[in-house]
C-alpha positions as CSV (number, residue, x, y, z in Angstrom):
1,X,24.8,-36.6,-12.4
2,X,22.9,-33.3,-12.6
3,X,25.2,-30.5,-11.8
4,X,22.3,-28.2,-11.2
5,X,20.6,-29.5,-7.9
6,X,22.3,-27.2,-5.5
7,X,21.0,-24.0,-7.4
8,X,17.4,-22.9,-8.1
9,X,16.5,-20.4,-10.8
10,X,14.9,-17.2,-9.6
11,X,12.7,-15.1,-10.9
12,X,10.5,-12.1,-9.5
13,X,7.5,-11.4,-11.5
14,X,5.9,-8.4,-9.6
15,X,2.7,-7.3,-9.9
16,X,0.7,-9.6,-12.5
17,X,-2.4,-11.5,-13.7
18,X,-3.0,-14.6,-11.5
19,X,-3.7,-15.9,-15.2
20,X,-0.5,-14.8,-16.5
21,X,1.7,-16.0,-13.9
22,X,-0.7,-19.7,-14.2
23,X,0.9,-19.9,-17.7
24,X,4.4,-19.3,-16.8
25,X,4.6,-22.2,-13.9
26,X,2.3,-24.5,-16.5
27,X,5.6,-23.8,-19.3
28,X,8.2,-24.7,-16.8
29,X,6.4,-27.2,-14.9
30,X,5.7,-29.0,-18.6
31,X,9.4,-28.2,-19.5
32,X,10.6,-30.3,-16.5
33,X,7.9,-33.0,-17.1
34,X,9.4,-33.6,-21.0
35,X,12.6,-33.7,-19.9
36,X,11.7,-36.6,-17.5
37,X,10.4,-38.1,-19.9
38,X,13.0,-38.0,-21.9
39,X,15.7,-39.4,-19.3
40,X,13.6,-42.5,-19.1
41,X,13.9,-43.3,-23.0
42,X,17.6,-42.4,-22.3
43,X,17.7,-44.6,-19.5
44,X,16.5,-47.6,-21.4
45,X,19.6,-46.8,-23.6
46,X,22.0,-45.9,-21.2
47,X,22.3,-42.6,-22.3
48,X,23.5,-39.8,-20.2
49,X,20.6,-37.7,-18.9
50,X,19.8,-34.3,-18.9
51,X,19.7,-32.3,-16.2
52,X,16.1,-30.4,-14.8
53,X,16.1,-26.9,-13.7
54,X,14.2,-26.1,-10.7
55,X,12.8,-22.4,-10.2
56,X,11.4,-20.2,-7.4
57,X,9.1,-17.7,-8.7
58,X,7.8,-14.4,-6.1
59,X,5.0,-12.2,-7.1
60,X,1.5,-10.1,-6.3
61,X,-1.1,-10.4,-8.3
62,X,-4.1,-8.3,-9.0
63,X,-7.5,-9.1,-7.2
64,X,-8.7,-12.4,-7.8
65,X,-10.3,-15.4,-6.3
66,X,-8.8,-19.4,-6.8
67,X,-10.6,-21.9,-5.5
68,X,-8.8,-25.9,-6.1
69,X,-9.9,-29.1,-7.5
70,X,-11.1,-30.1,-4.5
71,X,-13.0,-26.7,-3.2
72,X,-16.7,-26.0,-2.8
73,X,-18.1,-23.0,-4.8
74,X,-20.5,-22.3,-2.3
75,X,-17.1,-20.7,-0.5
76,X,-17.6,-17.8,-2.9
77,X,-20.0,-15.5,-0.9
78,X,-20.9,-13.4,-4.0
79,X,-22.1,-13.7,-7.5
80,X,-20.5,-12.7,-11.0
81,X,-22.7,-9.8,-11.3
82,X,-20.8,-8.6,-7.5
83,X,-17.2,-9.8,-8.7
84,X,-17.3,-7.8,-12.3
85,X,-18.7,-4.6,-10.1
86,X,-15.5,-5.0,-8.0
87,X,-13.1,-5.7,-10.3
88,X,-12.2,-9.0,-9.0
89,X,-11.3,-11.9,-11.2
90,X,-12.2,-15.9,-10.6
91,X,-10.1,-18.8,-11.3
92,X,-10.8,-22.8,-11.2
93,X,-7.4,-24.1,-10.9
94,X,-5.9,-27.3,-10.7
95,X,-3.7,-27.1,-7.2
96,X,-4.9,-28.6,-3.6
97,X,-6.8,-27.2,-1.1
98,X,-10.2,-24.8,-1.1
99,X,-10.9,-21.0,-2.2
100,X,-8.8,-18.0,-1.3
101,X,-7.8,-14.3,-2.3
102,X,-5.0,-13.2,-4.1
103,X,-4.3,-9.1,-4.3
104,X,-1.6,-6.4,-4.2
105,X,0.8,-6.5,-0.9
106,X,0.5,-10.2,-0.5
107,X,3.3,-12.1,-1.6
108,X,3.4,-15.0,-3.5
109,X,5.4,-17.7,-3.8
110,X,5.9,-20.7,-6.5
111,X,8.3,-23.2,-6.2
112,X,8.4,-25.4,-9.2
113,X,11.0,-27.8,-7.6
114,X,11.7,-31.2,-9.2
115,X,11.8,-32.7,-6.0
116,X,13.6,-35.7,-7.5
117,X,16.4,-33.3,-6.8
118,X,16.0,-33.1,-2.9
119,X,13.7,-35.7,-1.3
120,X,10.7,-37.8,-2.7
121,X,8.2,-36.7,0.2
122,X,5.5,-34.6,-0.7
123,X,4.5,-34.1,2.8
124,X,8.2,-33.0,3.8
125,X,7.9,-30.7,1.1
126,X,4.5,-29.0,2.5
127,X,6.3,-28.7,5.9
128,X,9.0,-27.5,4.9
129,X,6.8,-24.7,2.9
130,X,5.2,-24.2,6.0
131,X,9.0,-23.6,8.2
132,X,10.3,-21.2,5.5
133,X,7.4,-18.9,6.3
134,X,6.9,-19.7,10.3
135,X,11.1,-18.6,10.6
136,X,10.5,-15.7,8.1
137,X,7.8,-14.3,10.5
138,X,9.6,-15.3,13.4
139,X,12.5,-12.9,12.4
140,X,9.5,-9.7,12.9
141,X,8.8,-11.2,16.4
142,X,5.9,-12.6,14.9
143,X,5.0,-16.2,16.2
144,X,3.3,-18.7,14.5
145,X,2.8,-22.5,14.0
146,X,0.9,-24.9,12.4
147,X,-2.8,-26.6,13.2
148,X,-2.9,-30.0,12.6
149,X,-5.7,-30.8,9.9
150,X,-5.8,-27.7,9.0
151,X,-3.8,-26.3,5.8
152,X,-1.6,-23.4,6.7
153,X,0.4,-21.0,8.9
154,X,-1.2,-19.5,12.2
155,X,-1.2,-16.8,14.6
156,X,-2.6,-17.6,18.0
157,X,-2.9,-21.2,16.9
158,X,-3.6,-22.7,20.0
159,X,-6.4,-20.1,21.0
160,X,-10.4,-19.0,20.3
161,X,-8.6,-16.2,18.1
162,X,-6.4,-18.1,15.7
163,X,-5.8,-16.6,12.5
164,X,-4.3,-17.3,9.1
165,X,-1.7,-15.4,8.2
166,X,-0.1,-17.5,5.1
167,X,-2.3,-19.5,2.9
168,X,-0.8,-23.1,1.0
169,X,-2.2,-24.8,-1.9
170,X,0.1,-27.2,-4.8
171,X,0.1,-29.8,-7.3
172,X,2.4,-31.5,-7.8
173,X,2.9,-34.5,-10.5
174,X,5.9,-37.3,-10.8
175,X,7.7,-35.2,-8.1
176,X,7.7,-32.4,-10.1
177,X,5.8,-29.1,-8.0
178,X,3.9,-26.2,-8.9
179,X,1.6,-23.4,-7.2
180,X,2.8,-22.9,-3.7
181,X,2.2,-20.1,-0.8
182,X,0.4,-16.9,-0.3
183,X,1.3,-14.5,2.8
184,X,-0.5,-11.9,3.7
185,X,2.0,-8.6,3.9
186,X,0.4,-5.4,3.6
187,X,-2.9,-6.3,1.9
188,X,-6.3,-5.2,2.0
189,X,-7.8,-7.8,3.7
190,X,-11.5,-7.0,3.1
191,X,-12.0,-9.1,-0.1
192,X,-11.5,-12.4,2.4
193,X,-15.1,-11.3,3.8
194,X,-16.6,-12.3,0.4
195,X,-15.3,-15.8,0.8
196,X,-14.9,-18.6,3.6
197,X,-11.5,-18.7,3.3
198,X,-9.8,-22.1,2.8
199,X,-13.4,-23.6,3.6
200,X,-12.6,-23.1,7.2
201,X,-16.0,-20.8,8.5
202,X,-14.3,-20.3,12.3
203,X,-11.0,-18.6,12.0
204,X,-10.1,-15.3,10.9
205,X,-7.8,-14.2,8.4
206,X,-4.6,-11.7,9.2
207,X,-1.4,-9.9,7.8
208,X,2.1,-9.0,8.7
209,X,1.0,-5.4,8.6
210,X,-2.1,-5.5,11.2
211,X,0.0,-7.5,13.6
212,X,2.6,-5.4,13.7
213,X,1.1,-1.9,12.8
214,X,3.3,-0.8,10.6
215,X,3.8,-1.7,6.8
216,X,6.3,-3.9,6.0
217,X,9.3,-3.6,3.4
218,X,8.4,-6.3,1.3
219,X,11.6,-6.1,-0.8
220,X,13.3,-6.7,2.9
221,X,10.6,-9.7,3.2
222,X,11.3,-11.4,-0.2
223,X,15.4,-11.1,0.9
224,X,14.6,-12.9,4.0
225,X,12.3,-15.4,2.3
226,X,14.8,-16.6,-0.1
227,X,17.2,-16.7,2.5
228,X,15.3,-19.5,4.4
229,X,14.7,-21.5,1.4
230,X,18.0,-22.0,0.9
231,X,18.8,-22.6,4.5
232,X,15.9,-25.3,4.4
233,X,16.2,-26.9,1.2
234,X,19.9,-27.2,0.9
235,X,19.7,-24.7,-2.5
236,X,21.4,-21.7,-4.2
237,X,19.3,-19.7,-6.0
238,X,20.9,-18.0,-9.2
């Protein structure tokens, strides 16, 4: 029995390197994998196994674009000679879904969950992903919902002036998770003109702070965050 599935390790990283913050999930998303690996030699033996951790990492990162396995360079509306001018970095990476922008007052969040320790369902997983930040917002009188076939959280979903206010995009491999969310707090949210974000050429992007007109507390936002994940995914974190 793994005594650690009720708590999740936190960390909060700040403001750092998209690249930087990459290697960190890769070390404990590999540490995770080995030790699965591990408990099936042991279970072949009937040896006692040893127990994953889980972790929920927050953090900003300086300007860059990601764009997934799956996304379309032709998303990126600018060439390298434009990105070095501007300071902007650009990542291939191996998570779901198209290209987006990462920068300073957007908050970012990694869960690298062994979901083996909460529910096999990758899809309940992305909803659930999805509810932590749709009841975050909610608690700012800000409402928002899903569209379905479309990746993300939404303001105005239903309407000609929908807008994405929290971005999604994960891998995730023998139940074990990685990559995650991206909400738009107090950003700068000029650098999205430079891509099609997502792939999705119709919608608009938003934030937290142009809906409400003020800036938001983002140390109050990460408190509130955390306290939904636990709510939702029946965790502690420590």
């Amino acid at each position: 029995m793994n005594n650690n599935l009720n708590e999740v390790e936190f960390h909060d990283l700040g403001l750092i390197d998209f690249h930087k913050a990459w290697e960190i999930q890769e070390i404990k998303f590999n540490e995770i994998l080995d030790i699965k690996s591990e408990n099936r030699k042991r279970e072949k033996l009937n040896q006692v196994k040893i127990p994953t951790k889980s972790y929920l990492l927050f953090c900003q990162h300086y300007s860059v674009f990601t764009i997934g396995k799956s996304g379309k360079i032709s998303n990126l509306l600018i060439n390298k000679i434009e990105l070095d001018s501007l300071g902007i970095k650009f990542h291939k990476i191996n998570r779901g879904g198209d290209i987006t922008y990462h920068g300073p007052g957007q908050l970012v969040c990694y869960p690298i969950f062994d979901l083996d320790n909460f529910f096999t369902d990758i899809h309940k997983y992305l909803r659930l992903l999805e509810e932590v930040v749709i009841r975050t917002l909610l608690e700012y009188d800000i409402k928002s919902g899903r569209i379905e076939g479309q990746t993300g959280v939404w303001i105005d979903r239903n309407s000609e002036f929908a807008r994405k206010i929290c971005a999604f995009g994960v891998k995730s491999s023998r139940w074990v998770t990685m990559h995650g969310l991206a909400l738009n707090v107090n950003n700068d949210l000029s650098n999205f003109t430079k891509i099609i974000p997502c792939g999705i050429k119709d919608k608009s992007v938003t934030s937290m702070n142009i809906e409400l007109g003020i800036e938001i507390s983002m140390n109050n936002l990460k408190e509130k965050l955390k306290k939904h994940f636990e709510k939702l995914f029946s965790f502690k974190l420590c």
